[in-house]
N, C-alpha and C positions, 0 to 999 in steps of 0.2 A: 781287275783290269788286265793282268798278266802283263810278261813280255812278249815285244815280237819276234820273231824269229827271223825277222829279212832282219839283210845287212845292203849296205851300201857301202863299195870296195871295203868290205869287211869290217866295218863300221859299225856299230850300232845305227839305228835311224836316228838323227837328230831329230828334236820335240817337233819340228814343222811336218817331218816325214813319218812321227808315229802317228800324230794328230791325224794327217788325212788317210794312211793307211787305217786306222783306227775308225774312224768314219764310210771310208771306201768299200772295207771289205765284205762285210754283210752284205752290202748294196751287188756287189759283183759275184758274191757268192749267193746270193738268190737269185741272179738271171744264167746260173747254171755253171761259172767259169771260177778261175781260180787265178787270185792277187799271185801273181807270178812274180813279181817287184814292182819299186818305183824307185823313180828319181828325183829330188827335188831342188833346182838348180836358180837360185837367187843371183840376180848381179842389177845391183841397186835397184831401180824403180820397178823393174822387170822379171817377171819367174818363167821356169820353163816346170811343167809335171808333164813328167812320161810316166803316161801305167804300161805294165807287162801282164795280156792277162792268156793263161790258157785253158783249156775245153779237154773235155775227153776224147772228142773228135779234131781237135785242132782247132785253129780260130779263125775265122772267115773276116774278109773286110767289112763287111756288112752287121759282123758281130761285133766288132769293134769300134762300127758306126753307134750301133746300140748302143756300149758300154758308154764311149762317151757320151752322149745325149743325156742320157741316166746320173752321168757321174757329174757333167756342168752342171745338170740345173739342183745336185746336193751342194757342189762347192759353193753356187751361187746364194742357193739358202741360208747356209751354216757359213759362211762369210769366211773360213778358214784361214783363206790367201789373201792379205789384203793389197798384195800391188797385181799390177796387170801381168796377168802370165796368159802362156800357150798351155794347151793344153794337147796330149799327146796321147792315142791310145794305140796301143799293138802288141800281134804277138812277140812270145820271145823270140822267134826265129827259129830255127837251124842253127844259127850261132850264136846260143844266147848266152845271156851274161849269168850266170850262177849269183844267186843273192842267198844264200844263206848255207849253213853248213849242211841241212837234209839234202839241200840241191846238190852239194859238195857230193856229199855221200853218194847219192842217188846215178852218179855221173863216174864211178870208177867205172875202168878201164875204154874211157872214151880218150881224146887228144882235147889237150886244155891251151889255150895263150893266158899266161900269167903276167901280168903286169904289176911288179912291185912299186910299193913306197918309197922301199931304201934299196942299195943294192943286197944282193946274197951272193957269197962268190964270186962276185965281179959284175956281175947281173944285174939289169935290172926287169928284163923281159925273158920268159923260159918258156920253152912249145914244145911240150911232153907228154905222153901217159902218164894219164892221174891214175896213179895205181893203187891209191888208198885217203884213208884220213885219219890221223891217229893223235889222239891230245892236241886238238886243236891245229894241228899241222898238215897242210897237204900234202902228201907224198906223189911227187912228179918225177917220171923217169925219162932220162933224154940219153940214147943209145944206152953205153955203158953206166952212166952216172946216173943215181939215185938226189934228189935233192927234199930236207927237209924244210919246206914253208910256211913260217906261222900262219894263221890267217891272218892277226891284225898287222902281216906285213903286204897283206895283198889288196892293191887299187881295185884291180879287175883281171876276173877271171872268165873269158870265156870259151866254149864248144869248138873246136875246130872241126868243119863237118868234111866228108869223106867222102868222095863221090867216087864208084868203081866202076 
């Protein structure tokens, strides 16, 4: 079965969110795109699932038309979710949210918004060059200062895009 490799603000996925990633990804990974993340957001009777998905060419809405179409009528087979949820499909964006540590990686020397758990220095929001990732830590630099952040201290991490 393996592990997965997304995270959810640096989380492991809870069994609800390995379960449909688990399920999801082949399905999305044979119409050509890639489980970019997910989110799976419970509050009482009600669920919300946002997929993240991307292309090599980018994602079209019309591609994400498909994905969902494809993706309700597995949940609704495999019965996965049993309260009423929305269901949500798109790209990451421009400003997307980093779900795992390859994406981490994959994202130095870009500008991140880090959104901590607990504070770090005083902090509990940082908007810096991601200038690395080293033992589980993301290394964010903001002017002069260097800041070391675990992952499992990070809610959310996302892209901050750069229009010149």
């Amino acid at each position: 079965m393996g592990v997965s490799p997304f995270f959810v603000g640096w989380r492991k996925l809870n069994r609800k969110e390995l379960q449909v990633e688990q399920l999801l990804k082949p399905t999305i990974e044979a119409m050509g795109f890639v489980l970019w993340g997910l989110e799976y957001l419970a509050q009482g009777r009600q669920a919300q699932l946002r997929i993240y998905i991307d292309g090599p060419e980018g994602v079209s809405v019309d591609d994400c038309a498909k994905v969902s179409r494809q993706v309700s009528g597995l949940l609704d087979v495999e019965e996965v979710i049993s309260v009423r949820y929305t269901l949500e499909v798109s790209s990451p964006g421009i400003d997307r949210i980093l779900f795992s540590a390859p994406q981490f990686e994959a994202s130095v020397g870009q500008t991140v918004d880090v959104r901590l758990n607990f504070p770090f220095e005083g902090r509990k929001k940082i908007v810096g060059l991601l200038a690395g990732v080293e033992d589980m830590e993301a290394v964010v630099r903001l002017d002069d200062q260097e800041f070391l952040l675990p992952l499992e201290n990070i809610r959310r991490a996302r892209i901050v895009p750069h229009f010149d």
